[in-house]
BAVEX-569884 format. One record per residue (C-alpha): residue in three letters; x negated, y negated, z negated. Coordinates in steps of 0.2 Angstrom, whole numbers. Example, Ala and Ser with C-alpha at 12.3 -4.5 7.8 and 13.67 -1.06 7.14 Angstrom:
% BAVEX-569884
<site code="Ala" x="-62" y="22" z="-39"/>
<site code="Ser" x="-68" y="5" z="-36"/>
***
This chain:
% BAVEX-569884
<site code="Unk" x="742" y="-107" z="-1047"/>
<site code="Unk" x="746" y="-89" z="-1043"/>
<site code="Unk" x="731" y="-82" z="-1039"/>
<site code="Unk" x="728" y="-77" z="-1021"/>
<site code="Unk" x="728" y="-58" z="-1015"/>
<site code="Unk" x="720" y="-51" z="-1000"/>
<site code="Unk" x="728" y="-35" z="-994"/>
<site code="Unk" x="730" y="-25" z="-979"/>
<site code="Unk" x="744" y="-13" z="-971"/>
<site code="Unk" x="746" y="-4" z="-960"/>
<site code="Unk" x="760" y="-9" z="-944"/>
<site code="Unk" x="765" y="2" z="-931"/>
<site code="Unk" x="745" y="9" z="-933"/>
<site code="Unk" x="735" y="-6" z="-934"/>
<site code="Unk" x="726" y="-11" z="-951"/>
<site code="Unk" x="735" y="-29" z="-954"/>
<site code="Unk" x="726" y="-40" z="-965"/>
<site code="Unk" x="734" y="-54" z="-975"/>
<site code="Unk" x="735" y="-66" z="-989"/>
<site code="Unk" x="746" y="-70" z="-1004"/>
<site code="Unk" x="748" y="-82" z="-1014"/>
<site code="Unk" x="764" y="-88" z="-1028"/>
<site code="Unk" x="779" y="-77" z="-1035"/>
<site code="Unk" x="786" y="-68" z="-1025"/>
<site code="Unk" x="803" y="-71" z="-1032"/>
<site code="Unk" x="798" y="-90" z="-1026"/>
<site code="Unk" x="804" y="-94" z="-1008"/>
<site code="Unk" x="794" y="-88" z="-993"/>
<site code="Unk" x="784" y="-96" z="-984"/>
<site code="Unk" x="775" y="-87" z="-968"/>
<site code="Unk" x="759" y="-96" z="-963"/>
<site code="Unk" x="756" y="-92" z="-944"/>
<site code="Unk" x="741" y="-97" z="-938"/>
<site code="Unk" x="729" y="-100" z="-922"/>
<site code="Unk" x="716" y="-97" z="-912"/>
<site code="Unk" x="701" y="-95" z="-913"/>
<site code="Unk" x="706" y="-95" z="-932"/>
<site code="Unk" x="714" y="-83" z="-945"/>
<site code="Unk" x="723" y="-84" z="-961"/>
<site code="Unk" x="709" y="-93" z="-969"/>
<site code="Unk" x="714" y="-107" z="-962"/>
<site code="Unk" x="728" y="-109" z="-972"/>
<site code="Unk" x="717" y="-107" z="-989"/>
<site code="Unk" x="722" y="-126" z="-993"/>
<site code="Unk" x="741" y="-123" z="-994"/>
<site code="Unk" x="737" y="-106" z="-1004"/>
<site code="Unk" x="727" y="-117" z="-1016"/>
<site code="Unk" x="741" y="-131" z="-1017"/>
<site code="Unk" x="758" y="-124" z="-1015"/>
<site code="Unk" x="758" y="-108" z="-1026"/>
<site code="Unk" x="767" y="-114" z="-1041"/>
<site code="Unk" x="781" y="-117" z="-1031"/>
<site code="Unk" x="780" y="-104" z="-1015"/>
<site code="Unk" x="780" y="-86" z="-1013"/>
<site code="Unk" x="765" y="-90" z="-996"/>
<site code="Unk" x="759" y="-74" z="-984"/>
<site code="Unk" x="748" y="-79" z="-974"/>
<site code="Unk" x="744" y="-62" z="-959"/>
<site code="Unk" x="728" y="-62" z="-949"/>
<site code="Unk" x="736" y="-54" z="-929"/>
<site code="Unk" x="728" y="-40" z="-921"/>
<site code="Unk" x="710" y="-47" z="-915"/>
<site code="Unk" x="711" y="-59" z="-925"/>
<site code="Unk" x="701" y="-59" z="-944"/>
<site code="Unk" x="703" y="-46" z="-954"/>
<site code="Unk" x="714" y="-37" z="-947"/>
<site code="Unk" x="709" y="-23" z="-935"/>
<site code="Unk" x="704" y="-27" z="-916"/>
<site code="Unk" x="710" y="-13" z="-906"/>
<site code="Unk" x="703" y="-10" z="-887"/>
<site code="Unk" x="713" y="-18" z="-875"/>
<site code="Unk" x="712" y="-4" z="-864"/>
<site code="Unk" x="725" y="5" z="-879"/>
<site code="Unk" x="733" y="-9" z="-885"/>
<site code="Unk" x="743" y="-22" z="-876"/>
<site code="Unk" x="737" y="-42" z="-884"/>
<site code="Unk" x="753" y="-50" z="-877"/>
<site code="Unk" x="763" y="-63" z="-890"/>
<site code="Unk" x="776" y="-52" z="-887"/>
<site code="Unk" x="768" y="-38" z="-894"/>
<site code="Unk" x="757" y="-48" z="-905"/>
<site code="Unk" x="776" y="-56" z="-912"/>
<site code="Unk" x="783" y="-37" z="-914"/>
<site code="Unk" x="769" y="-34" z="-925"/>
<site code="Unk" x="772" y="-49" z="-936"/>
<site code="Unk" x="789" y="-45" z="-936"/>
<site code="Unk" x="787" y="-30" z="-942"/>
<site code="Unk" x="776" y="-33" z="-956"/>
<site code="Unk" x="789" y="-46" z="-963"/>
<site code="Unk" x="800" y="-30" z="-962"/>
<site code="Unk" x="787" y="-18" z="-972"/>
<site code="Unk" x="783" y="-32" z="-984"/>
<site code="Unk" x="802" y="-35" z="-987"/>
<site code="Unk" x="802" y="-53" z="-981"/>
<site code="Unk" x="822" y="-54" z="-975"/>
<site code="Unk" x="822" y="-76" z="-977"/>
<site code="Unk" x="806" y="-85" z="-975"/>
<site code="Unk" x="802" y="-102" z="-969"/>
<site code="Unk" x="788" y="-105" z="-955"/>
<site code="Unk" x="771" y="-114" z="-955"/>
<site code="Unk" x="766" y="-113" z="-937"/>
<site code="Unk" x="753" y="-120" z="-929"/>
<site code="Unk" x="744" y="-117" z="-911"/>
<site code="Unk" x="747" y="-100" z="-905"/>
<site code="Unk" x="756" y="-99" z="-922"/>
<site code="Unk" x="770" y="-109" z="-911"/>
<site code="Unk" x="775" y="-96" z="-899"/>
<site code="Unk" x="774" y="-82" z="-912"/>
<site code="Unk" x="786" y="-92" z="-923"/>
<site code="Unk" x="797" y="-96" z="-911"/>
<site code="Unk" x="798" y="-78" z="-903"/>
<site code="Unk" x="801" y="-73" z="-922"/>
<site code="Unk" x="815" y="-87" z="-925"/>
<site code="Unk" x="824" y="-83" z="-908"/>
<site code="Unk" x="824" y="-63" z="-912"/>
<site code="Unk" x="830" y="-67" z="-929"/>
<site code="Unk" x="838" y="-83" z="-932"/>
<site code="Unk" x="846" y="-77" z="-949"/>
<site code="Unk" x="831" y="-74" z="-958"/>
<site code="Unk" x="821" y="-94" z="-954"/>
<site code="Unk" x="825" y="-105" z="-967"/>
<site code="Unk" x="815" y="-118" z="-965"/>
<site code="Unk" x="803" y="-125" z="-948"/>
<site code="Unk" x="785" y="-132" z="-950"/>
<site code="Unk" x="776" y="-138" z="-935"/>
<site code="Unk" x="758" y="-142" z="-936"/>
<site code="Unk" x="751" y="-145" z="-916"/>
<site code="Unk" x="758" y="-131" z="-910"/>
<site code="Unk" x="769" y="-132" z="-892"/>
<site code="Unk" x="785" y="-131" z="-885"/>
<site code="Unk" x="785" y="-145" z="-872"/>
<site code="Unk" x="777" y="-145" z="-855"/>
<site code="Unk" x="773" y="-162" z="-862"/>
<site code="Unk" x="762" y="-156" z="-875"/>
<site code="Unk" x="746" y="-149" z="-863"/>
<site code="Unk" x="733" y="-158" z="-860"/>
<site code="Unk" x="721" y="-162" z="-847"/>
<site code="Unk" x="710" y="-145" z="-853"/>
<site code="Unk" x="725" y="-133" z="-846"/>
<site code="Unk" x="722" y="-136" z="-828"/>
<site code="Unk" x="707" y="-124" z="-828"/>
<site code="Unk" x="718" y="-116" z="-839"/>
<site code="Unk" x="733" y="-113" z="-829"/>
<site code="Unk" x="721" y="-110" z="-814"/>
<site code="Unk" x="715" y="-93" z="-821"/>
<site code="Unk" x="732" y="-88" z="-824"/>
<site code="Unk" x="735" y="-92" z="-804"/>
<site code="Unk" x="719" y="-81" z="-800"/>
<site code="Unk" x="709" y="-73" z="-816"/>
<site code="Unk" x="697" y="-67" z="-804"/>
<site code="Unk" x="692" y="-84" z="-797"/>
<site code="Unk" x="691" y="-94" z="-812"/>
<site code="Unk" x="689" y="-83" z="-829"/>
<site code="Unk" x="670" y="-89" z="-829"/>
<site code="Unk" x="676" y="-107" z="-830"/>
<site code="Unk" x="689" y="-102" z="-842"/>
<site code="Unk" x="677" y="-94" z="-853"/>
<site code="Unk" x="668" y="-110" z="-854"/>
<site code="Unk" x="681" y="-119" z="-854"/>
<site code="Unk" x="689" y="-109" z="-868"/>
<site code="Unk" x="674" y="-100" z="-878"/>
<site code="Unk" x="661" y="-109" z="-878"/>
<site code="Unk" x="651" y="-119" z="-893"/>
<site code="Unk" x="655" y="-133" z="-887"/>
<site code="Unk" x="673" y="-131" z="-884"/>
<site code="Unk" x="672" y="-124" z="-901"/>
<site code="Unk" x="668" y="-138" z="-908"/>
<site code="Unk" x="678" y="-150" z="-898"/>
<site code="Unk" x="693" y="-141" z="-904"/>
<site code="Unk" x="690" y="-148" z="-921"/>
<site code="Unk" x="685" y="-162" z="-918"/>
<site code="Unk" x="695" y="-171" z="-902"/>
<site code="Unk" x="696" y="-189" z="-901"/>
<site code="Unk" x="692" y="-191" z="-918"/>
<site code="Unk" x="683" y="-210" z="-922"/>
<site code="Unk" x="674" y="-201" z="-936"/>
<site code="Unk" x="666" y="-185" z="-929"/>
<site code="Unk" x="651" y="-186" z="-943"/>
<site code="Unk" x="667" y="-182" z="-955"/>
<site code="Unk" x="668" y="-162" z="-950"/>
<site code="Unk" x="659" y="-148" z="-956"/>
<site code="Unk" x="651" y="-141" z="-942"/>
<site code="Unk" x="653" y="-125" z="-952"/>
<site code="Unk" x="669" y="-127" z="-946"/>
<site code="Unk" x="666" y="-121" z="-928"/>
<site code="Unk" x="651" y="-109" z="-932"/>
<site code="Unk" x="663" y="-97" z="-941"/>
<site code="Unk" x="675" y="-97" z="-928"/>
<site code="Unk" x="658" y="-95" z="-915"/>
<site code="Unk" x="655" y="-79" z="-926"/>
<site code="Unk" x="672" y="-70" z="-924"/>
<site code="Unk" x="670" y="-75" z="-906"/>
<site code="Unk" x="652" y="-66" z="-904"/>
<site code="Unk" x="659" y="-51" z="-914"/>
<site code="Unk" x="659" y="-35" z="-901"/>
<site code="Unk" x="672" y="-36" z="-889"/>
<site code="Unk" x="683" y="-50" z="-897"/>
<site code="Unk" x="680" y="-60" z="-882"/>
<site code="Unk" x="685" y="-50" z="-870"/>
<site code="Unk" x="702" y="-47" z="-882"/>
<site code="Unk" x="702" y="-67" z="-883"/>
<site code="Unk" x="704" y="-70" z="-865"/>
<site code="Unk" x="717" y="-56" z="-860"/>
<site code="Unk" x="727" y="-63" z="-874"/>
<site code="Unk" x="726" y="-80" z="-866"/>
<site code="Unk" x="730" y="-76" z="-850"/>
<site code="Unk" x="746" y="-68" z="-857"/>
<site code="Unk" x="749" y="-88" z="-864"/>
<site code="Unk" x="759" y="-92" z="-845"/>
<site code="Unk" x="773" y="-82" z="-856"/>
<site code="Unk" x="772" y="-95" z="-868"/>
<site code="Unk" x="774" y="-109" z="-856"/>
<site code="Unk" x="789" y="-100" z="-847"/>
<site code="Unk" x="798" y="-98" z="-862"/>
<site code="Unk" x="796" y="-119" z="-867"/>
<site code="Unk" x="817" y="-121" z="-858"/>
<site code="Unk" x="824" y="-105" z="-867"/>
<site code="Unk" x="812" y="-109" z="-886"/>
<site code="Unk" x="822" y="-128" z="-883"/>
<site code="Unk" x="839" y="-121" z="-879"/>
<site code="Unk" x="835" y="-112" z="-894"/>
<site code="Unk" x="831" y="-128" z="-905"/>
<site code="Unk" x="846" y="-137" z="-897"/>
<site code="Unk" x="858" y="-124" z="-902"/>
<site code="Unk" x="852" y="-118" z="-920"/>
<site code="Unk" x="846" y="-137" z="-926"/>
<site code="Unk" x="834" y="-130" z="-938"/>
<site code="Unk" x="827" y="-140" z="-952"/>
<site code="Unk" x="812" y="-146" z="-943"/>
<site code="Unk" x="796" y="-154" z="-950"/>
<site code="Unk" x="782" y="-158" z="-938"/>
<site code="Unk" x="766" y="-162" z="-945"/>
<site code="Unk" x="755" y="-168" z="-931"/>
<site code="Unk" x="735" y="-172" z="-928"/>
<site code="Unk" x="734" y="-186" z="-918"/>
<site code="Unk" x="716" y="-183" z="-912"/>
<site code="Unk" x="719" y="-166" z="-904"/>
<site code="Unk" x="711" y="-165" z="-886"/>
<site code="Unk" x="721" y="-146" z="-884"/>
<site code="Unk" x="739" y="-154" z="-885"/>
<site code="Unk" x="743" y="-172" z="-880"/>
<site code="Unk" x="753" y="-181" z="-897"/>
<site code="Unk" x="769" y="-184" z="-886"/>
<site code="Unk" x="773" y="-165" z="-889"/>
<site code="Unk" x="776" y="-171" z="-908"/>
<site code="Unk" x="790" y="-182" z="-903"/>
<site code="Unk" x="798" y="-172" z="-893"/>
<site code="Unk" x="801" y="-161" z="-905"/>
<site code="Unk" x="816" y="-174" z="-910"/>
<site code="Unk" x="824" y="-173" z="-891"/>
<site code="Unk" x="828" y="-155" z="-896"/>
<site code="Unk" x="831" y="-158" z="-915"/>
<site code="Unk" x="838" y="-175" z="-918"/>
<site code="Unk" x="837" y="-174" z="-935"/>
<site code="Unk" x="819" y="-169" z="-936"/>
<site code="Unk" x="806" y="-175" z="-948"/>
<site code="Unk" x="788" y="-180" z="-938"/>
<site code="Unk" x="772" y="-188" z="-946"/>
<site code="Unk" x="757" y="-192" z="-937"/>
<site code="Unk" x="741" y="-191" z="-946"/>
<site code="Unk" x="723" y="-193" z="-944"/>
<site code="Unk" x="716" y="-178" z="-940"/>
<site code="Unk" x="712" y="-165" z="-924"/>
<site code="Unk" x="720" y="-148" z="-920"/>
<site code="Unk" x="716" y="-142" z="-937"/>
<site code="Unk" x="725" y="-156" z="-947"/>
<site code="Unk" x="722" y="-145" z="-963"/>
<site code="Unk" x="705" y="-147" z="-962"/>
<site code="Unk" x="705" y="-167" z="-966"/>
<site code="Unk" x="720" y="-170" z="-974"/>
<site code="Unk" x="724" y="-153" z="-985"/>
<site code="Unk" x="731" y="-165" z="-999"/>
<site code="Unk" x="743" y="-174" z="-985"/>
<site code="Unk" x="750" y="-157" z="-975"/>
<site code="Unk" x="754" y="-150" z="-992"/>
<site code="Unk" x="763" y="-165" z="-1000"/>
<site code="Unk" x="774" y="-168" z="-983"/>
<site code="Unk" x="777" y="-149" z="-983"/>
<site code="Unk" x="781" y="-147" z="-1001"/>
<site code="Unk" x="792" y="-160" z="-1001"/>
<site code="Unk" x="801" y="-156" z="-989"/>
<site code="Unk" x="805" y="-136" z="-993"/>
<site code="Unk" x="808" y="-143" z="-1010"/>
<site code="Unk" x="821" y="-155" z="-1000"/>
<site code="Unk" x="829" y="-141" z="-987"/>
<site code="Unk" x="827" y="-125" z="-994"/>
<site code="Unk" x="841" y="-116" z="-1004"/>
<site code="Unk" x="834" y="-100" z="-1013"/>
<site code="Unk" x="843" y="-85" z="-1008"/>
<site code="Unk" x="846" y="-72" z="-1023"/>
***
């Protein structure tokens, strides 16, 4: 393997954290990840694909590494959060890349793909949503405190922050929940507990009903561009129902979906699995530009 980097620069003032993996004459692929997580999550594709990918993996703006900015100064929207991303594709030089998207990944990458349709080679979906179908039972406090944050952001928080919802985000409906590492969730507790990233977490997430309103336009999208679409899916994911994976195909016929045994964070149980699909199927659909 290449060995893996761990750099920052600086976008539009922010201190953006990231890692590198593979030549970077290789084809690119940007790892976008979720919450609460970082580019850590994506340390098994890092591992696994670097003899064969150029892999940039960024932490967003209160997220990891990267800096955290006040929310009173700056604006934790996926709009913003997407121009930010954007632009440090631009200062690294990234003109084509693939995505790897998953969670709040999902409406980054898609903001990314629709603004610049030219540079997206290749889509990777892992439980990550576009479909109204895709949220689960947990979003009706969810979209409660987007009707009236006042009312309900207590319940959100614990719906949303808490250890145990921590937890249950990894592990879901799992038959096996001995099998996780409850280091898992007590690192993702840490950066929760750090000063003020709660308070950046929840103004972020009630900026998450964009998302939502974008699900018709982010399908017109699919619909018209037919991407090369590979959807790795989780099964036993309590934040987004498994229907969302196949309806990834009413938009993108053509579309390549694979259900496994695992929760939101599929990488965390099947690394070997999410690398082989993915590898195989870059290796299958993507044509090196020079």
């Amino acid at each position: 393997m290449s060995g893996t980097t761990y750099r920052s620069v600086d976008v539009d003032g922010v201190s953006v954290f990231y890692r590198e993996a593979g030549p970077r004459d290789a084809p690119t692929l940007l790892l976008l990840h979720g919450f609460p997580s970082s580019s850590r999550m994506f340390e098994p594709l890092l591992w696994r694909l670097a003899d064969r990918f150029h892999l940039v993996a960024p932490d967003y703006p209160g997220f990891g590494h990267s800096d955290a900015p006040d929310p009173r100064v700056f604006a934790y929207t996926f709009d913003h959060l997407a121009e930010i991303v954007g632009r440090f594709t631009e200062t690294l030089g990234l003109s084509r890349y693939s995505l790897f998207v998953q969670d709040y990944g999902g409406p980054i990458g898609m903001r990314l793909a629709v603004a610049h349709p030219d540079r997206l080679a290749v889509l990777v979906v892992q439980n990550a949503v576009t479909h109204e179908i895709g949220l689960g039972p947990n979003w009706a406090v969810r979209r409660a405190f987007w009707a009236d944050r006042a009312a309900h952001e207590a319940e959100l928080r614990d719906n949303f922050l808490s250890p145990a919802a921590t937890r249950q985000r990894h592990v879901g409906t799992s038959p096996r929940p001995e099998a996780y590492d409850p280091d898992l969730w007590d690192d993702e507790l840490a950066f929760l507990r750090r000063p003020g990233i709660a308070d950046i977490q929840v103004e972020l997430f009630h900026d998450y009903r964009s998302n939502v309103a974008s699900y018709p336009r982010w399908q017109e999208w699919l619909r018209e561009h037919q991407p090369p679409l590979l959807v790795v899916w989780g099964r036993y994911d309590t934040s987004f129902q498994v229907e969302e994976a196949e309806a990834y195909r009413g938009d993108v016929p053509e579309a390549e979906i694979h259900l496994l045994d695992a929760g939101h964070f599929a990488l965390d149980e099947q690394p070997d699995e999410v690398s082989r699909l993915t590898a195989d199927f870059l290796i299958r659909r993507v044509v090196p530009v020079h």
